[in-house]
N, C-alpha and C positions, 0 to 999 in steps of 0.2 A: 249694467253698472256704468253704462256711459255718461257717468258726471258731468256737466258743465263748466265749466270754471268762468270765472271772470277776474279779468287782470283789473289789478290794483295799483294806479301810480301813483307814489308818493315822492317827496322830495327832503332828504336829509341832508345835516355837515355830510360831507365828502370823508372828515377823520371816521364819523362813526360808522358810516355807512363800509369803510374801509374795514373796519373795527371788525362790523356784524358779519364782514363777508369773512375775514380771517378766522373768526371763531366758528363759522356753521364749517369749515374747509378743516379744521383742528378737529372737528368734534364729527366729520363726516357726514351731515346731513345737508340738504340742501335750504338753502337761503328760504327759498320757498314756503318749505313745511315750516320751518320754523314762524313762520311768520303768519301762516295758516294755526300754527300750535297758540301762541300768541291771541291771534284776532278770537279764535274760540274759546279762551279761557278767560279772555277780556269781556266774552259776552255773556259769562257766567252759565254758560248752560246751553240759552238758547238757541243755539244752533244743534237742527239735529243731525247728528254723529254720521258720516256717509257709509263707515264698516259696522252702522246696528241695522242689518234688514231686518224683519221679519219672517221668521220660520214656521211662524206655531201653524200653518194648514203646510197642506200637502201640496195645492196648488200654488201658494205663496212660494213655497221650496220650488216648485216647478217654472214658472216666472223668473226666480234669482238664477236658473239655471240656462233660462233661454237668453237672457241678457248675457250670462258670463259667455256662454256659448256663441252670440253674435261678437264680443269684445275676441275671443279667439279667434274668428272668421277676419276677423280685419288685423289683428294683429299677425293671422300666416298669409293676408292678403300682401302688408306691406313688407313679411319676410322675403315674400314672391317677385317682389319689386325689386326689395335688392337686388334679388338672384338676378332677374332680367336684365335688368339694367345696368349688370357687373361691365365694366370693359373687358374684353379676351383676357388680358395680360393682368386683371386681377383675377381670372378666373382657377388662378391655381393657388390664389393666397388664402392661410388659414380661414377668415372671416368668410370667406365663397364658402367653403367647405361645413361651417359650422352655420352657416345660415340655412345651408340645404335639407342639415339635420334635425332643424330646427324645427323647420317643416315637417317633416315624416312626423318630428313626434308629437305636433301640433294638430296632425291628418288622425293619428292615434288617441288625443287626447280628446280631439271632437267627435271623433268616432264611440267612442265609449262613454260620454255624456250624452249624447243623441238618446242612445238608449234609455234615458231618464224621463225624456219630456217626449209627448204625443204626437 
């Protein structure tokens, strides 16, 4: 499921832009989606959906699961980075400790999806 993205520059007033940013920060979302929410209902449809795969085979299922599973592998790779790259003296701060278990349950989570695909 490793999306692409492509950044999008635009240039607005500064009040509205100010406006757009205060209300995505109110309503908890990021500036981002919303603006992703926007550009795809502005396009009436034609953009197709990134959260509709396709399920109907078996091997399609199989596929969605080796993608999610390389997105895990990079996702406990850059957990791993943290950790490595902690300084000593963050080495006792919460965030050390909760990125290491992050891991375990990421080693756990790929482990038992493995089992899915061949």
């Amino acid at each position: 499921m490793g999306t692409a993205l492509t950044q999008v520059k635009v240039s607005v007033n500064p009040v509205i832009a100010s406006a757009f940013k205060g209300a995505c920060a109110s309503a908890n979302v990021s500036m981002a989606a919303e603006l992703s929410r926007f550009m795809t209902d502005y396009a009436k449809g034609t953009v197709i959906r990134r959260y509709a795969p396709d399920y109907t085979t078996r091997r399609k299922r199989r596929d969605i699961v080796k993608r999610i599973l390389n997105e895990l592998e990079e996702i406990k790779a850059a957990e791993e980075r943290l950790v490595d790259n902690a300084p000593e003296n963050l080495q006792v701060a919460p965030i050390y400790e909760v990125a290491a278990d992050y891991i375990d349950v990421l080693d756990e989570a790929i482990e038992l999806l493995s089992v899915m695909v061949p």
